[in-house]
C-alpha positions as CSV (number, residue, x, y, z in Angstrom):
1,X,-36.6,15.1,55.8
2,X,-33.3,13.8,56.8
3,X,-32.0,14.4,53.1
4,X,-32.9,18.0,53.1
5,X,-31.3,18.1,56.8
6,X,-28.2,16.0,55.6
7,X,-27.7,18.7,52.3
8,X,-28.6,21.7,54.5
9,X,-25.8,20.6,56.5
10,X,-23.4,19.8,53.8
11,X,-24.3,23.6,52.0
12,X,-23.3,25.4,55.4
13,X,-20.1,23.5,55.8
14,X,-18.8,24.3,52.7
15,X,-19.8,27.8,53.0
16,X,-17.6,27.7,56.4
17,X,-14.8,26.1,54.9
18,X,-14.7,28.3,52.3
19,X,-14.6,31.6,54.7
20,X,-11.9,30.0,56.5
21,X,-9.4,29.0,53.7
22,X,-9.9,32.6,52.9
23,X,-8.7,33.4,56.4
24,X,-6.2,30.5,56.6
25,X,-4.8,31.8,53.1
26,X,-4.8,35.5,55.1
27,X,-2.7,34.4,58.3
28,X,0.7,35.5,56.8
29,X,0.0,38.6,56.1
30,X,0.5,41.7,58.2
31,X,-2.7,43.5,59.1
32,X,-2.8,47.1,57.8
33,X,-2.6,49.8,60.7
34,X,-3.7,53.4,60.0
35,X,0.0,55.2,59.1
36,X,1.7,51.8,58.6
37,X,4.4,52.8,55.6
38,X,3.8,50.4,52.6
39,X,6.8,49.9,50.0
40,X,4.7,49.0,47.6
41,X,7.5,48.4,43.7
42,X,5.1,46.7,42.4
43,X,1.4,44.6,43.3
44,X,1.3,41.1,42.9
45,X,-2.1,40.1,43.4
46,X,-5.5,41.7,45.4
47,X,-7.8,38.8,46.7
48,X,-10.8,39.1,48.4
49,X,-14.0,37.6,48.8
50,X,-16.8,38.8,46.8
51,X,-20.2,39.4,48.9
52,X,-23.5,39.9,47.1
53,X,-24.6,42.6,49.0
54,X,-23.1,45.7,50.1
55,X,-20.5,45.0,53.8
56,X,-16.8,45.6,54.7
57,X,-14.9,42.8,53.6
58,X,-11.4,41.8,54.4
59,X,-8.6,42.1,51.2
60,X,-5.4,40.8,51.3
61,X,-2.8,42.9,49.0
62,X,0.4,40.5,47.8
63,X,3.2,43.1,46.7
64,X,7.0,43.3,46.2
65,X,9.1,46.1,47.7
66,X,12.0,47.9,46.8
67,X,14.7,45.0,48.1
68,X,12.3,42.6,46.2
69,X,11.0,40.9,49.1
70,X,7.4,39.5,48.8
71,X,5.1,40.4,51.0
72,X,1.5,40.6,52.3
73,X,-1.1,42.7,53.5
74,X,-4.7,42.7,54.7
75,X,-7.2,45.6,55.5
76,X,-10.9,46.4,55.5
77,X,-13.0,48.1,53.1
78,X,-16.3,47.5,51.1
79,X,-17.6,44.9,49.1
80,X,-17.9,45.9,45.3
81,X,-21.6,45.3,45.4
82,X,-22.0,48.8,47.9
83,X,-20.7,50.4,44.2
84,X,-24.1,49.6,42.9
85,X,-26.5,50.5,45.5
């Protein structure tokens, strides 16, 4: 019993800590605001987590602008999993 209660424990931990390096990885970056003007040259990267069922998620968009600079956004939208129900 205390096994099952020690790995039950250990499962939910890890699920935390991997929400909040997800987060942690998402505090330098601007959130998105409806109207906010993007300069968007050219997209770096688009992370975000991927849910098995069908919820808004939060993405982070990693772009360069037009002086070159790097930077970050995050906004909402839905998982890829509401594409298939």
């Amino acid at each position: 019993m205390n096994r099952a209660i020690s790995i039950s424990t250990t499962l939910l931990l890890a699920a935390l800590a991997g929400g909040s390096a997800f987060a942690a990885e998402s505090a330098d970056a601007e959130p998105y605001r409806y109207g906010m003007p993007l300069d968007v040259a050219r997209v770096i990267s688009i992370d975000e987590p991927n849910p098995l069922t069908c919820e808004t998620i939060q993405a982070k968009m990693t772009y360069v602008d037009a002086n070159g600079d790097q930077k970050s956004v995050t906004y909402l939208k839905e998982s890829s999993a509401c594409a298939n129900s």
